[in-house]
N, C-alpha and C positions, 0 to 999 in steps of 0.2 A: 552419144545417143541423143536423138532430134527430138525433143518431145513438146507438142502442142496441149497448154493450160487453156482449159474452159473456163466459161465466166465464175462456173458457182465454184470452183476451185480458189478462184483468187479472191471471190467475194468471204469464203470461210475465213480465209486468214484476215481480210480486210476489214471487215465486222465482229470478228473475234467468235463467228457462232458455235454455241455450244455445241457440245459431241462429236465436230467435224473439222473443229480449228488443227488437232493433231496431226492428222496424216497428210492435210495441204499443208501442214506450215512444213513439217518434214518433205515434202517433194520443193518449197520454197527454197528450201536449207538446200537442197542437191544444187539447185542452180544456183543460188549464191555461193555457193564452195566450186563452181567450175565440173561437176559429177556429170553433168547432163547439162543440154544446152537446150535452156526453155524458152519457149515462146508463147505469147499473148496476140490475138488477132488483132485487129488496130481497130477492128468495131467492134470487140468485145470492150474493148479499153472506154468506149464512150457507156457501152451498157452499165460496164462498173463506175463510174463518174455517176452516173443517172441515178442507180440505186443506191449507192455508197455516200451522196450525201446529203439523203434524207438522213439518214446517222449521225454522219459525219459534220453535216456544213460541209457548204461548199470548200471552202479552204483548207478541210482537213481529208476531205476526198481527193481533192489536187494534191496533197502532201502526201498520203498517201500512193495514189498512183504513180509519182514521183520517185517514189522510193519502190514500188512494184517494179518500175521501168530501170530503175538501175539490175534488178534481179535476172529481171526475162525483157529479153528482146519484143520490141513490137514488129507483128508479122504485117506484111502489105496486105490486103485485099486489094485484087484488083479487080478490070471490069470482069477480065476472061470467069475470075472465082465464079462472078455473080451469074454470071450467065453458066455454067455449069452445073451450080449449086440447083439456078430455077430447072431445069432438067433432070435433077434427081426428083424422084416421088414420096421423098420423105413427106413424113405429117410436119416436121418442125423448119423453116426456111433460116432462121439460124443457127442451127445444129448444120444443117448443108452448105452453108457458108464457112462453117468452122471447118469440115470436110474437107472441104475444097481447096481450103488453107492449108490443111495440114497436106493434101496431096503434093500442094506445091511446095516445101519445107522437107519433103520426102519425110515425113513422121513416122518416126518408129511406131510411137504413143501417141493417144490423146488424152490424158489424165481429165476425167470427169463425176459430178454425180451421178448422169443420170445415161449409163453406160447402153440402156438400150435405145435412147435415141439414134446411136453407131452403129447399132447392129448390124446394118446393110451396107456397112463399108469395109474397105478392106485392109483400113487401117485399127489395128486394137484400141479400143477402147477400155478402158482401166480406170478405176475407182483408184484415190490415191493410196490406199492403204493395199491394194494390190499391188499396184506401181513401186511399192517402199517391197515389198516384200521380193518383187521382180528381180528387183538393185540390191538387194541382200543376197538371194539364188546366184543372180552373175556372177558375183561376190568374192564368192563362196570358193 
């Protein structure tokens, strides 16, 4: 299963935020055991750098992402993404970038917070403590 991580997915675990560290670190744990085969956009990857190390320091957002990178793959963005993404009429242009990402990765998934930014697409969008629960049902 192909499943594309949003930024605030990786940011949960990367920042440790309360309430939400739980179900990304467990969709984290799928890809690092081989369960799922995750991916990270390669310009979400600078978004998490940006805000992770106000936190962090810069060094320990590098070390960090470092060790996100050995988990999930980094996805290409390329031009074609961008130029498909600006042709969707989403309100969010990277939330349409992630999209577009994921279209190209054939995405089963897009593990995210904020799941109605997706709405309009026709790849699922899933909260990660959906996502755990999805991989349990299969499971099963």
């Amino acid at each position: 299963m192909t499943v594309l991580i949003d930024t605030n997915v990786a940011l949960d675990v990367l920042l440790n935020n309360a309430g939400l560290v739980a179900g990304s670190e467990a969709v984290f744990n799928l890809a690092e055991h081989k369960r799922i085969t995750g991916y990270i956009s390669a310009s979400a990857v600078t978004d998490i750098f940006y805000i992770s190390q106000k936190k962090l320091g810069k060094k320990g957002a590098k070390e960090a992402i470092k060790h996100m990178l050995q988990i999930y793959y980094p996805a290409t963005v390329t031009d074609e993404d961008i130029y498909k993404a600006l042709d969707l009429t989403w309100d969010d242009f990277e939330d349409s970038v992630q999209f577009t990402v994921g279209e190209g990765l054939c995405a089963d998934y897009i593990v995210t917070r904020n799941t109605q930014d997706f709405s309009s697409g026709h790849i699922p969008a899933v909260t990660p403590e959906q996502f755990i629960r999805i991989i349990a049902d299969t499971e099963q």
